[in-house]
N, C-alpha and C positions, 0 to 999 in steps of 0.2 A: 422169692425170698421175702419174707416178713420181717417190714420197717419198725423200726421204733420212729415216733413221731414226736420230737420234742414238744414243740409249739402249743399243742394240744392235752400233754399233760397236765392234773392237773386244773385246769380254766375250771373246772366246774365247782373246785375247791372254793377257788380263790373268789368267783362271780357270788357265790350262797355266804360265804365269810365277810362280803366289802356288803352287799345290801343288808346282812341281817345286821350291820354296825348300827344302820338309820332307828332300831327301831326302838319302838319306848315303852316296852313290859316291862313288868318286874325285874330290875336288875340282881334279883337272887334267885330269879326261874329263868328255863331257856328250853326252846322245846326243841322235841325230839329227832326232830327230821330235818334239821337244818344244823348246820355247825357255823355261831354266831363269833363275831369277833374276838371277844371279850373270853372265848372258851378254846378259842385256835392260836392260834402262834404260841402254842406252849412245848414243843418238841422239835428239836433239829428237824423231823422228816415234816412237819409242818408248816417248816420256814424253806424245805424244798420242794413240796407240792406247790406253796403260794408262789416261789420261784419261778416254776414249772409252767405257772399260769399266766406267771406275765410273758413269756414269750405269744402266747395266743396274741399281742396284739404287737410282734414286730412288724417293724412298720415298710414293710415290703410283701410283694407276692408278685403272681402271675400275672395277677393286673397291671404291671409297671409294664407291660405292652402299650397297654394302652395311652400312658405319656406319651410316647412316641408318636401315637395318632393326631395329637393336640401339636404337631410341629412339623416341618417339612418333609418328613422321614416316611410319613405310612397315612390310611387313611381308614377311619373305621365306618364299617358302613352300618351299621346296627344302633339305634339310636338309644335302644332298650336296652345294651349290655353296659352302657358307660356313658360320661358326660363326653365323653371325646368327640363324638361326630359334631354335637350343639359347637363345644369349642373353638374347633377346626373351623367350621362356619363362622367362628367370630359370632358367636348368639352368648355371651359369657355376662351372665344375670346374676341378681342375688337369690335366684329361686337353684342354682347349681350348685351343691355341698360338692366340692373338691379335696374331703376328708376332712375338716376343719371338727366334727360332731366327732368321729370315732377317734382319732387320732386323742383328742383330750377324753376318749372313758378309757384310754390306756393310759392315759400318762393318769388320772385318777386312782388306777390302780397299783402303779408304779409308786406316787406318792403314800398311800396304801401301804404298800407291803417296805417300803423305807421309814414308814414312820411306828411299826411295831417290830420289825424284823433286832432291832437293839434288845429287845425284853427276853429273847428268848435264848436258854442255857444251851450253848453249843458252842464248840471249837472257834475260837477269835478267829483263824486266820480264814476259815471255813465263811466264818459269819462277813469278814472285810469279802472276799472274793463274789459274794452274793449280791452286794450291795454293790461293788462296782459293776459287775452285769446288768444290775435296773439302773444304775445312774446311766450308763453305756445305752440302753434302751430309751428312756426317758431324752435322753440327750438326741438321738437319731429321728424321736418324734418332732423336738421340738425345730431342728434342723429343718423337716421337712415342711413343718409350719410355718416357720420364719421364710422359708425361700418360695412359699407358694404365696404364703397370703400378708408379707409384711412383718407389721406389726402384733404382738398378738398378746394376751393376755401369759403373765410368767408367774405360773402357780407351781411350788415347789413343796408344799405342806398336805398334809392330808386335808380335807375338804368335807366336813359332813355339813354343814347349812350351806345350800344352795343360793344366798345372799351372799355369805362369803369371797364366792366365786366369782362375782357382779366387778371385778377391777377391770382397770383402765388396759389398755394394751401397750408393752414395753415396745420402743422401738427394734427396729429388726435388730441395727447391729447391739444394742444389749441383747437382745435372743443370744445372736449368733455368739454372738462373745463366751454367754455362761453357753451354751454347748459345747466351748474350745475349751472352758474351763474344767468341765465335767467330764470330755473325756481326756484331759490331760490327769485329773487326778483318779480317774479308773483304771488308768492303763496297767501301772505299779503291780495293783493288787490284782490283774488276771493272768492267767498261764498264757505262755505261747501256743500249748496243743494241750487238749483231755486225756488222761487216760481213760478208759471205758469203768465207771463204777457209779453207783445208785442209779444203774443203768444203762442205756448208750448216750455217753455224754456230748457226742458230737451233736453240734450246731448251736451251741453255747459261742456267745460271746468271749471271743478272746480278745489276748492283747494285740493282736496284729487287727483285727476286728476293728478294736477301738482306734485304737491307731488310723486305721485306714479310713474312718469313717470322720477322725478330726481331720485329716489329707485332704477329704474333700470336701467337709464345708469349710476348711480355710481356703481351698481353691475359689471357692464359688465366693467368697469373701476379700479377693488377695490380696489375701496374706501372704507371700506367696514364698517368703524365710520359713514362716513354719508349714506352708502345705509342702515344701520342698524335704524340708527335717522330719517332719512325720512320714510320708513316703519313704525316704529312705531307713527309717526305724524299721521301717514295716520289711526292705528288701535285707537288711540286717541282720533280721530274726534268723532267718537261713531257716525258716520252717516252710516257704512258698517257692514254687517254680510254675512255669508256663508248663500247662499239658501236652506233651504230647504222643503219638501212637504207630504203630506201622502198622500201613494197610493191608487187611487183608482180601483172600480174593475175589471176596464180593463187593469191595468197594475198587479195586483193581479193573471190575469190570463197566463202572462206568465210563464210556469209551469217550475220552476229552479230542480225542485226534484230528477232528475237525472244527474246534476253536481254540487249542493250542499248538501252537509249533515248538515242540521238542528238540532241544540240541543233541540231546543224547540220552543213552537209558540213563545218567544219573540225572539229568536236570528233569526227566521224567517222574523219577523215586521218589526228586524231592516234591515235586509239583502234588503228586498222591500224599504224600506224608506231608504236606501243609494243609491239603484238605479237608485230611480227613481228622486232622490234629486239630483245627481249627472249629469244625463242626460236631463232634462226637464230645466234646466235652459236655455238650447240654448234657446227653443223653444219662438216662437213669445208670443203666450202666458202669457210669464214669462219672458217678455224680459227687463221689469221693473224691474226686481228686487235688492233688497237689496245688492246682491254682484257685481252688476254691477257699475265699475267707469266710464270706456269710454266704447262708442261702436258708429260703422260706422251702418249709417240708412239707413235702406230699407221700401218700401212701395209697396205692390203689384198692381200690373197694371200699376205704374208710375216709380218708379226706384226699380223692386223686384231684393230681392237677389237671386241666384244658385244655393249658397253653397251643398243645399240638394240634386241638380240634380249632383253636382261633385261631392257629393260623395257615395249617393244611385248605386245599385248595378243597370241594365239593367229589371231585374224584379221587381223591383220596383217604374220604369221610371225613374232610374238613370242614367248614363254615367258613370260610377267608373274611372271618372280623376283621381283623388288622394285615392291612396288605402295603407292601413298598409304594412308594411315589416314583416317578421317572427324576425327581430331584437326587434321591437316594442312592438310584443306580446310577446316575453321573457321577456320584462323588466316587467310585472306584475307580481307581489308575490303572496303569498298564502294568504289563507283568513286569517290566524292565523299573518301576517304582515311579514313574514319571506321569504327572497326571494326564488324562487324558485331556487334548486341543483338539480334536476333529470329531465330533458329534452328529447324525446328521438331524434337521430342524423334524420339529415336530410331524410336520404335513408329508416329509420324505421317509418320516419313520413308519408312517401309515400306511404309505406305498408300497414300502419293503415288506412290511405283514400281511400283505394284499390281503387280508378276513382270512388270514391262518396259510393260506397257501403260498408262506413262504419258503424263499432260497438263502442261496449265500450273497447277496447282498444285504438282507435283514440278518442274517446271522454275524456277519461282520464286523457289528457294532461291539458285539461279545468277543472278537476275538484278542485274544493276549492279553486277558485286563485281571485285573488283581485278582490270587486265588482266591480273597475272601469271598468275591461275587459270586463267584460258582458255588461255594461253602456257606454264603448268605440267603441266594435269591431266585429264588426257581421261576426263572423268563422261559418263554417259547423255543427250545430247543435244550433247556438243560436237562440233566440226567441225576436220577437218583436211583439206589439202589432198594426195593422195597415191595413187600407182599411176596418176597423170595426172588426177584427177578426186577432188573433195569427197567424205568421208566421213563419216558421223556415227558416234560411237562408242555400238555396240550393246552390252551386258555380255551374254556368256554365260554365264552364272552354273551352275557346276560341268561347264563344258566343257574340252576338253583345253587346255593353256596358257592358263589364262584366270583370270583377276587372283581371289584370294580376299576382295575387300573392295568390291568392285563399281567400282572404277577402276583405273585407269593413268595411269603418266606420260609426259608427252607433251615434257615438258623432257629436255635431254641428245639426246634419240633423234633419230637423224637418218635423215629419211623416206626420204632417197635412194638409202638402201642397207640395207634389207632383207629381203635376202636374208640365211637363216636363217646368224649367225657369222659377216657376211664382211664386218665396217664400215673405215670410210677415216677416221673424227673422230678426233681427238687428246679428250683427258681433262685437262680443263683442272684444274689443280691452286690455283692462286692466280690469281685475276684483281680486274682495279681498282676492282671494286663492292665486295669485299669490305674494301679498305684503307680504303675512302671512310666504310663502316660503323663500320671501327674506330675509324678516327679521331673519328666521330661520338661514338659510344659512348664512349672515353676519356675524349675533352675534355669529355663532357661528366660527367664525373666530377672530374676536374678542377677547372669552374668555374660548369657549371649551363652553362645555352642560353645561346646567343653566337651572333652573325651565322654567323661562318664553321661551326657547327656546322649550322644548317639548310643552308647552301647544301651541305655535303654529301650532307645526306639529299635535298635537291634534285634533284640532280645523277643520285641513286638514281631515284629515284620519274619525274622527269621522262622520262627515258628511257624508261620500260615506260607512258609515254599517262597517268601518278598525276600530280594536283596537286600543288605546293606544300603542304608541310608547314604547320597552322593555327596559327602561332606564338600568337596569343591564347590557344588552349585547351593548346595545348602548351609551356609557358612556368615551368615547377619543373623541376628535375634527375628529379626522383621518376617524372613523366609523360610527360616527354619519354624518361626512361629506357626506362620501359614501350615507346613508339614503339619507338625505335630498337633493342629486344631481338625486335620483331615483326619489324621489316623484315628484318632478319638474319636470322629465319625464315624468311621465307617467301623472298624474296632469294636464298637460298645452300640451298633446298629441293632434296635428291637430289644433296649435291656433297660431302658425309660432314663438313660442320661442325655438324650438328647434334650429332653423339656428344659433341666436347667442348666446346660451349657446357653442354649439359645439365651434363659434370662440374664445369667451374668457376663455373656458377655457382649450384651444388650443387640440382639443381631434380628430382633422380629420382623422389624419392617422388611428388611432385607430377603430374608428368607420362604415368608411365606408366601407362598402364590397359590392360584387357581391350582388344582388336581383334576389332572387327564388322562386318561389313558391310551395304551398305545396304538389306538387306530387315531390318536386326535380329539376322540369324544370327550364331554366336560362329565366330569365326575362328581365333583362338587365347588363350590364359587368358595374362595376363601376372604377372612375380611381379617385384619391386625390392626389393634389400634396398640399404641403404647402405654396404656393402661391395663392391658394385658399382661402387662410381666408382674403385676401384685394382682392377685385371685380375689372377690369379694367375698366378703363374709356372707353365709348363708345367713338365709331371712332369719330363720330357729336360732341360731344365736344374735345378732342385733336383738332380734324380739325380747328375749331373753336378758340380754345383759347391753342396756342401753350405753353402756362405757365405750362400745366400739362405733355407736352411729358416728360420731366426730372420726374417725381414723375409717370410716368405709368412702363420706364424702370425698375427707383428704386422700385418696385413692381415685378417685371418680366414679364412684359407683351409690 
């Protein structure tokens, strides 16, 4: 089927309209083969081409795997596809742009098309709704600035002298502040859902969009009255539900019988239908669905995504860039919802894999643990359905594309398309699992456990085949906190929210350790210091705009 591609409509308008601004001919000539500022924004369908092109720099994609690899969760072993590995190592320089250069020639643009988009004759409410999509945009940048790299420079004007731009850097929480401000006052003017016209309108900026996206940088700021009030705006709408699917007989036939024990055919039903409900939402397929708020678009043969090829293992025509940590696969519990206590130590985990020829003692560690893992993480014995027939994931341990930590991930990847770089999923950016969390997490910050606080994490758990939350044992702010900081882990595992949980809720030192894999081999030495949780400024900007050398030192960099 042939995608319309938002993101990409469009850009080429807008990129030939913002540089022909700079230039200094004749302002009564204009040449031919360029459509210069000063001759564009004069038509409604001109202010939605320019629209059109500011999506080219939302500020998300496929890449947000690779967050994850910068944190306890994954490890990237490709030094040449991302700063993640240097990261990971603790080598975090001012010679590593961590988006700080692209992220601002969007919001450039953004400033751009807000500061002509008023001139041009078209429908008001038309024209308000436009402008809250770039402030909604604009705002999600500057969010992701502030929580990476502090401080940062808050330019909100259009920008044509490059002097101009040379300002000092706001502090974070004025950033984060005018983000809550911007997207409190876009929400108003966006719809809850598109109808399909001036094209296929979906993946536009909505109000549950906005919404969700002030949820979480107040989370990450807590605030945690309004990341609580925003979240629930967002479960209000009654335009989002959690996906889910019944399986059918080719996901029936990957055969769990030997690392689940089945009470009966329904606790079986539900075990396959949290699976496969839990896993197939990536896929292109079901990229539409109900619990999708934002997501970065792909279209195969013209802009396909990777994702599957970073992170399928080499037998599977993968590359395994970003592969799980053995930290990652601890944090899944058992299937009864209780974390796992009995682990066996490194050295005895190696034993059990004896160099692949292992039994059920190695497979043991797998057994009864939360369906996500099986729906997350392809370990030595687990099964996927693919190429038309069941497979069991074999590790070849130091063969070509093939994972440095003895897994892969099996979540995000979509079986159906790969062939090596040529996927069809969309990259889902914000979906309703993740509000559901927040809101968890806030309120219950807020007021300790409350009814509507478990039926959220309900709501989570239910879906992927987990029981109901044990409110007896989980019944203090303190424990059920614990909970709900788990689910969120493993929950939002390989969707690049782990980088800024770990920053705000200041958890580095703690968390990151050496990466090993599961014979015991070092994979790579990891080093954290706590100046890690603010990113530096890339040299190209210091250089550039000496206003930030005072705010990189006070940083320590």
């Amino acid at each position: 089927m042939k995608k319309f591609k938002l993101r990409y409509i469009g850009y080429g308008v807008l990129f030939t309209a913002f540089f022909a601004a700079g230039c200094k001919k004749n302002l009564e000539q204009f040449p031919n083969d360029i459509i210069a500022a000063e001759t564009f924004f004069k038509t409604p369908n001109d202010a939605l081409l320019a629209l059109n092109g500011c999506y080219g720099y939302l500020d998300g994609s496929q890449n947000d795997i690779y967050f994850d690899a910068m944190t306890d969760d994954a490890y990237a072993q490709y030094p040449w596809e991302s700063n993640a590995t240097a990261v990971g190592a603790g080598n975090v320089t001012v010679n590593l742009d961590m988006g700080y250069g692209g992220r601002y020639n969007g919001i450039r643009r953004f400033n751009f098309f807000l500061s002509r988009v008023g001139n041009v004759p078209m429908d008001e409410s038309l024209r308000k709704r436009y402008i809250a999509e770039v402030r909604a945009l604009r705002a999600f940048s500057y969010f992701n600035l502030a929580a990476i790299f502090g401080p940062v420079p808050l330019i909100t004007s259009d920008v044509v002298n490059p002097e101009d731009a040379k300002i000092a850097p706001s502090p974070q929480a004025a950033v984060l502040d005018f983000v809550l401000a911007e997207l409190k006052a876009a929400a108003p003017d966006l719809p809850a859902a598109y109808a399909n016209g001036g094209g296929d309108e979906y993946g536009r900026i909505t109000k549950g969009a906005a919404l969700a996206l002030r949820a979480r940088a107040a989370l990450f700021y807590k605030k945690y009255d309004e990341a609580a009030a925003d979240a629930k705006a967002v479960m209000d709408l009654g335009v989002y539900k959690l996906f889910t699917k019944d399986p059918s007989s080719s996901d029936l036939s990957e055969d769990y019988s030997q690392l689940v024990d089945f009470q009966d055919n329904a606790d079986k039903a539900k075990f396959y239908k949290g699976l496969v409900s839990y896993s197939q939402q990536f896929w292109s397929v079901n990229e539409r669905n109900s619990e999708v708020i934002l997501s970065s678009q792909y279209a195969e043969n013209i802009n396909p995504t990777r994702v599957t090829t970073f992170l399928f293992p080499g037998s599977f025509n993968g590359w395994s860039s970003v592969t799980p940590t053995q930290d990652l696969v601890n944090s899944y519990g058992n299937r009864n919802g209780d974390p796992v206590t009995t682990l066996p130590t490194a050295a005895q985990r190696a034993a059990n894999y004896n160099g692949g020829n292992y039994g059920a003692p190695y497979l043991a560690e797998f057994k009864n643990r939360d369906t996500r893992l099986y729906a997350s993480i392809l370990f030595p014995g687990n099964k996927m359905f693919i190429n038309g027939s069941v497979a069991t994931f074999v590790w070849g341990k130091g063969g070509n594309n093939n994972s440095k930590t003895g897994y892969n991930f099996r979540k995000v990847a979509d079986p159906n398309y790969i062939q090596e770089q040529n996927g069809n999923n969309d990259y889902q950016l914000i979906r309703y699992a993740e509000v559901l969390l927040t809101y968890a997490e806030a309120q219950n910050e807020i007021t300790g456990p409350n009814a509507a606080i478990y039926a959220a994490l309900d709501q989570v758990r239910n879906r992927a085949g987990m029981p109901n939350v044990d409110q007896a044992k989980y019944n203090s702010k303190d424990n059920l906190r614990t909970l709900i900081l788990n689910e969120r882990h493993i929950e939002l595992a390989v969707e690049g929210r782990r980088f800024l949980d770990i920053r705000r809720l200041r958890i580095g030192a703690a968390v990151i350790k050496d990466v090993r894999d599961i014979t015991n081999d070092l994979s790579q030495v990891r080093k954290w210091e706590d100046k890690f949780y603010l990113f530096p400024y890339p040299l190209t900007a210091t250089d550039r705009n000496p206003n930030l050398q005072s705010a990189q030192q006070a940083k320590g960099y």
